[in-house]
C-alpha positions in Angstrom: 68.5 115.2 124.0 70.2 113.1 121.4 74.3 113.4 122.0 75.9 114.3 118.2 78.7 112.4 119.1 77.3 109.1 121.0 77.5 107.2 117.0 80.7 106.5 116.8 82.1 108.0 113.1 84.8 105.4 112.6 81.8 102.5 112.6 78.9 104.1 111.3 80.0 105.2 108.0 78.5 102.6 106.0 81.6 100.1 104.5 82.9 100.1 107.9 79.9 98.9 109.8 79.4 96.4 106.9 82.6 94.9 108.2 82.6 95.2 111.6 79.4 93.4 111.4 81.1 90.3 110.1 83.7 90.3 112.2 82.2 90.7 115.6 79.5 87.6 114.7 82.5 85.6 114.6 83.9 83.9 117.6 86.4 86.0 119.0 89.4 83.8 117.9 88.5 83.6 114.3 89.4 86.4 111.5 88.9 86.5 108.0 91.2 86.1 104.9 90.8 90.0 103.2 89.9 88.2 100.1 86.3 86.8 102.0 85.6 90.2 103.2 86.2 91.6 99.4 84.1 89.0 97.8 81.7 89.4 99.8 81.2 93.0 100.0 81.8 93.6 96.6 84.4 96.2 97.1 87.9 97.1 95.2 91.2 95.8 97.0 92.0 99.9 97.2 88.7 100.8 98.8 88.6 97.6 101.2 92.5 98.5 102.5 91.8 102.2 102.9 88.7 101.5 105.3 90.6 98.4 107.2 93.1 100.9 107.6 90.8 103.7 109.6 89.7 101.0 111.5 93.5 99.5 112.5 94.5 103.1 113.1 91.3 103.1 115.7 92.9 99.7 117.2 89.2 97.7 116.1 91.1 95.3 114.1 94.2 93.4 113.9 95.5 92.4 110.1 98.2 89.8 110.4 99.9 88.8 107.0 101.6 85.4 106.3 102.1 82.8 103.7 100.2 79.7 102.8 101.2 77.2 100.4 103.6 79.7 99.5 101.4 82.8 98.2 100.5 86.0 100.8 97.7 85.6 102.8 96.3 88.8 105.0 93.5 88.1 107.9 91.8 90.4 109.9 90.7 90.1 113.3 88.1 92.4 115.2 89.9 93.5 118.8 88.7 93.3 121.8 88.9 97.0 121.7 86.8 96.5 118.5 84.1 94.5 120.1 83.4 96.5 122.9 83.1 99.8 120.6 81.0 97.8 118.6 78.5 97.1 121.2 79.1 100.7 122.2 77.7 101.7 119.5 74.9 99.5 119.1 73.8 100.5 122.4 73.9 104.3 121.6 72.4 103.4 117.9 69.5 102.0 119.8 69.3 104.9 122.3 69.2 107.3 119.3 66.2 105.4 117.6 64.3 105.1 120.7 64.5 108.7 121.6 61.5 110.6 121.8 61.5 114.5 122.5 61.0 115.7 126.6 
């Protein structure tokens, strides 16, 4: 039997994973400037906060704002909260496509 809820929604919708994936093949003390992550996922500033947002509000990431050479910069960090949902849900991801019916 496959358990519904073993995927865990925050992650697998498909933006989320995207970056949850980037940040957990990171060393855990690096994080990425939000601009990176943009760029590189080809995403609006709008759609990019609201989905760092669910996953903050989840504690999987930390985003930490300062300045450099006097302009904003805003990083984000996976957790260690983050990481070990992540591999949660790897784990249960690879369950799911390894089941086979009784």
């Amino acid at each position: 039997m496959i358990d519904d809820g073993a995927l865990d929604e925050t992650i697998h919708q498909s933006t989320r994973l995207r970056i949850m994936t980037m940040l957990v093949s990171m060393p855990e003390s690096d994080r990425l400037a939000y601009g990176f992550i943009q760029k590189t996922l080809d995403l609006t500033g709008g759609n990019l906060t609201t989905h760092l947002r669910k996953l903050e509000d989840a504690d999987f990431l930390a985003i930490t704002k300062e300045f450099r050479d006097s302009k904003p910069q805003t990083w984000i960090q996976v957790t260690p909260a983050g990481r070990r949902a992540f591999a949660d849900y790897l784990s249960n991801l690879q369950k799911a496509l390894n089941w086979r019916p009784g």
